[in-house]
C-alpha positions as CSV (number, residue, x, y, z in Angstrom):
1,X,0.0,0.0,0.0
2,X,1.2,3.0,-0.7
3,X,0.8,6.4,1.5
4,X,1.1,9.6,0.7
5,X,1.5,12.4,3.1
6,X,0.6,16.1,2.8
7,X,3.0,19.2,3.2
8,X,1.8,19.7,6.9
9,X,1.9,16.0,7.5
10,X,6.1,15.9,6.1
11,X,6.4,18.9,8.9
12,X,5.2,16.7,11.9
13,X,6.6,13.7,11.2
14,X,10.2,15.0,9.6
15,X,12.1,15.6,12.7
16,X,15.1,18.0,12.3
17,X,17.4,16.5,14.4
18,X,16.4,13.0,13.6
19,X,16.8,13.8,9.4
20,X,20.7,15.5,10.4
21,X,21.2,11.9,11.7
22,X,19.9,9.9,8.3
23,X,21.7,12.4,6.5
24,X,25.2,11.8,8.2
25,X,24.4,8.3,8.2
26,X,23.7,8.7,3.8
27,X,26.8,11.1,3.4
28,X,28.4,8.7,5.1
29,X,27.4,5.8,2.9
30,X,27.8,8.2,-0.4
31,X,31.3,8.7,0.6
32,X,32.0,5.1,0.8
33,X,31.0,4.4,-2.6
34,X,27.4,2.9,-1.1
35,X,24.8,4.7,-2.9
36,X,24.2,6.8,-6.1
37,X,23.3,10.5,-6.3
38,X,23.4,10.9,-10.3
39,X,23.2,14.2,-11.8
40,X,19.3,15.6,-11.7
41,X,18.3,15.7,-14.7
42,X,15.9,18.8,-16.7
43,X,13.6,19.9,-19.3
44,X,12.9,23.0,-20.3
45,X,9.1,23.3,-20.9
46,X,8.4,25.1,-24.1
47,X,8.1,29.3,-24.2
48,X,9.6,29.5,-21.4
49,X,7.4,28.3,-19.4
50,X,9.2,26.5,-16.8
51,X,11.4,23.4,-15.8
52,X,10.3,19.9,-15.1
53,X,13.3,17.9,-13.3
54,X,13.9,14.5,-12.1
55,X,16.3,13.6,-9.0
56,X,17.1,9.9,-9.0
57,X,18.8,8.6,-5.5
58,X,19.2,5.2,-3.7
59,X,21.1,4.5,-0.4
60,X,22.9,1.6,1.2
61,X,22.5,3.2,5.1
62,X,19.7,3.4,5.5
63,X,18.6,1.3,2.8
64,X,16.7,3.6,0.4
65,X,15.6,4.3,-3.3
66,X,13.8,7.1,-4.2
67,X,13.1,9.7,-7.1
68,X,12.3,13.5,-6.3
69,X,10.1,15.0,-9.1
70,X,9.8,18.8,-9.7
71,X,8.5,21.6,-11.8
72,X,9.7,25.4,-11.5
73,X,7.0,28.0,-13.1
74,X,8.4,31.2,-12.2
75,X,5.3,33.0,-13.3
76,X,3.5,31.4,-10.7
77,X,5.9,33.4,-8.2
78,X,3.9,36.1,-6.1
79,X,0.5,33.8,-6.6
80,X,-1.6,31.1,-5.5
81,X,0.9,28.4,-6.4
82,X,4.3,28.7,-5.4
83,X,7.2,28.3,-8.5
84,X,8.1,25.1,-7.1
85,X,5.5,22.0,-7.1
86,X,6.9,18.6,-6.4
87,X,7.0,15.1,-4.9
88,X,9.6,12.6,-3.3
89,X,8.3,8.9,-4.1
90,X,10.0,6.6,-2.1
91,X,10.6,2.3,-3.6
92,X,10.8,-0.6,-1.5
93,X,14.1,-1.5,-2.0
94,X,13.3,-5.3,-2.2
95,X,10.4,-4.9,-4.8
96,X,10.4,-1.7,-6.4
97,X,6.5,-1.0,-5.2
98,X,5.9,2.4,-4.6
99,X,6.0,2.7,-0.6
100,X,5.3,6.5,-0.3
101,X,5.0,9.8,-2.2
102,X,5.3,12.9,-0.3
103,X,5.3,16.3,-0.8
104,X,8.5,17.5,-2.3
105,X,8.3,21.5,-0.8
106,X,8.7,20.1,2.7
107,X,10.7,17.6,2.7
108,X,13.0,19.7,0.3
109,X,13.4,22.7,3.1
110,X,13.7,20.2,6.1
111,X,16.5,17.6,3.9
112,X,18.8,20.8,2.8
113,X,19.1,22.3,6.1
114,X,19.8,18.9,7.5
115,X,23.0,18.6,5.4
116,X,23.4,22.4,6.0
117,X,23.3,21.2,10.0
118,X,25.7,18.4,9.4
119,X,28.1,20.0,7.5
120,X,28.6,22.6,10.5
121,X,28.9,20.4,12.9
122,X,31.4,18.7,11.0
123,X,33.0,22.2,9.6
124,X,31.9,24.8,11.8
125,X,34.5,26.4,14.7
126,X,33.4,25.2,17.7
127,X,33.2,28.6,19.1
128,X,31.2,29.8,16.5
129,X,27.7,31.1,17.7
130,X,25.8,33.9,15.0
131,X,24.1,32.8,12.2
132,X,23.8,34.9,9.3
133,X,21.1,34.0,7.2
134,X,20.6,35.2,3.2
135,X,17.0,35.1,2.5
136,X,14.0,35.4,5.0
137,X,11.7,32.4,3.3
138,X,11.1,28.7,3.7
139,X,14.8,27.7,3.6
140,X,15.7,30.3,5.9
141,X,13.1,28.8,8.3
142,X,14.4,25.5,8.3
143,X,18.0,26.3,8.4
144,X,17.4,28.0,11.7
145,X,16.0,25.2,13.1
146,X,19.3,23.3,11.8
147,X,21.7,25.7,12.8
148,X,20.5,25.8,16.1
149,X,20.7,21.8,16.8
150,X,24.5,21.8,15.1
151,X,25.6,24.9,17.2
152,X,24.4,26.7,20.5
153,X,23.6,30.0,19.2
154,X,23.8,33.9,20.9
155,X,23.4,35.6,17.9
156,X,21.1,35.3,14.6
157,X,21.9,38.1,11.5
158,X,19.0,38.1,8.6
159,X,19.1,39.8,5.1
160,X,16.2,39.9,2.9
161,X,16.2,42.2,0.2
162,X,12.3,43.0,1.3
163,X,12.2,44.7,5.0
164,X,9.1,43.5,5.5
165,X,9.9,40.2,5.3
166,X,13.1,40.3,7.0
167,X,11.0,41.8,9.7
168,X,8.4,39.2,9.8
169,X,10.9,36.5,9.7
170,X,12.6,37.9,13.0
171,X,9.5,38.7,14.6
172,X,7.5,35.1,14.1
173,X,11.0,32.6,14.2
174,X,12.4,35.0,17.1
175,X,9.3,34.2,19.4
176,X,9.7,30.2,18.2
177,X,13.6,30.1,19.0
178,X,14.1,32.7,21.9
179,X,16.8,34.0,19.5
C-alpha cells in the first residue's frame, strides 16, 4: 500500500534532528561508494514556461531508493501556487513498489538544512555562535531550526532584500527560537 502524506503531514513527522542523523548516516554511505546521487536531470518546458526535473537517489544506510520529481514556473511566483510543485516517491528496495509519495516543498526545506546542519557540525569552529542567514523564506526557516541543533547560538543576523519580510521572519522565528 502506498501512502502519501501532505506538506503539513512531512512537517510533523520529519524531525530536524532526527533527518541531520539519516543524512550523516547517507553522506556517510555516499562517501563510501554505497549509494548513487546521479546528476538531476531537466527539461525545459516550451516558451519558457518552466522546468520539469527529475532527481534519482538510492542508499545503502539506511537502505533507500527514491526519485524526487519537480516543476519550476516562475510566473506562478507572487500567486496562488508557489514556483516550485513537487514530490519525493520513495521504492521498497526489495520490490520496487511504490512505498510512499510525499510532498516535495517540505521535505525539500527540512533535507537541505539537514546537510546544511551536518556540514557545520562537522565544519563549523566550535566557538562559532551567530548565524547569518541570506533570505527570510522557507529555507531560511528551516536552516534556523538546523543551525540551532549543530551549534548553540547567541546571535542570529537576517538579510532579505524586502524589509518587510526580513522583519516578519525575526518577529514570528524570534518568538519560536528565543533568539
Amino acid at each position: 500500500m502506498t501512502r502519501i502524506l501532505t506538506q503539513a503531514e512531512v512537517r510533523a513527522l520529519l524531525d530536524m534532528e532526527a533527518c541531520m542523523g539519516l543524512m550523516e548516516r547517507v553522506l556517510r554511505a555516499l562517501a563510501r561508494g554505497e549509494g548513487l546521487n546521479p546528476l538531476r536531470w531537466g527539461v525545459r518546458l516550451p516558451e519558457g514556461l518552466g522546468i520539469l526535473g527529475m532527481m534519482p537517489g538510492m542508499a545503502a544506510d539506511p537502505e533507500a531508493l527514491g526519485l524526487k520529481v519537480v516543476t519550476v514556473f516562475p510566473h506562478n511566483h507572487g500567486g496562488e501556487w508557489d514556483a516550485h510543485q513537487g514530490v519525493v516517491v520513495l521504492f521498497d528496495t526489495g520490490n520496487g513498489v511504490p512505498a510512499a509519495i510525499l510532498d516535495a516543498s517540505e521535505v525539500t526545506a527540512i533535507r537541505t538544512a539537514a546537510v546544511s546542519g551536518v556540514a557545520t557540525r562537522a565544519l563549523a569552529r566550535d566557538d562559532a555562535r551567530v548565524l547569518a542567514l541570506l533570505g527570510s523564506g522557507v529555507q531560511a526557516r528551516t536552516h534556523l531550526q538546523a543551525m540551532a541543533l549543530a551549534r548553540p547560538l547567541d546571535e542570529v543576523r537576517v538579510y532579505s532584500p524586502t524589509p518587510a519580510h526580513r522583519e516578519a521572519f525575526a518577529e514570528r522565528e524570534g518568538a519560536r527560537s528565543g533568539l
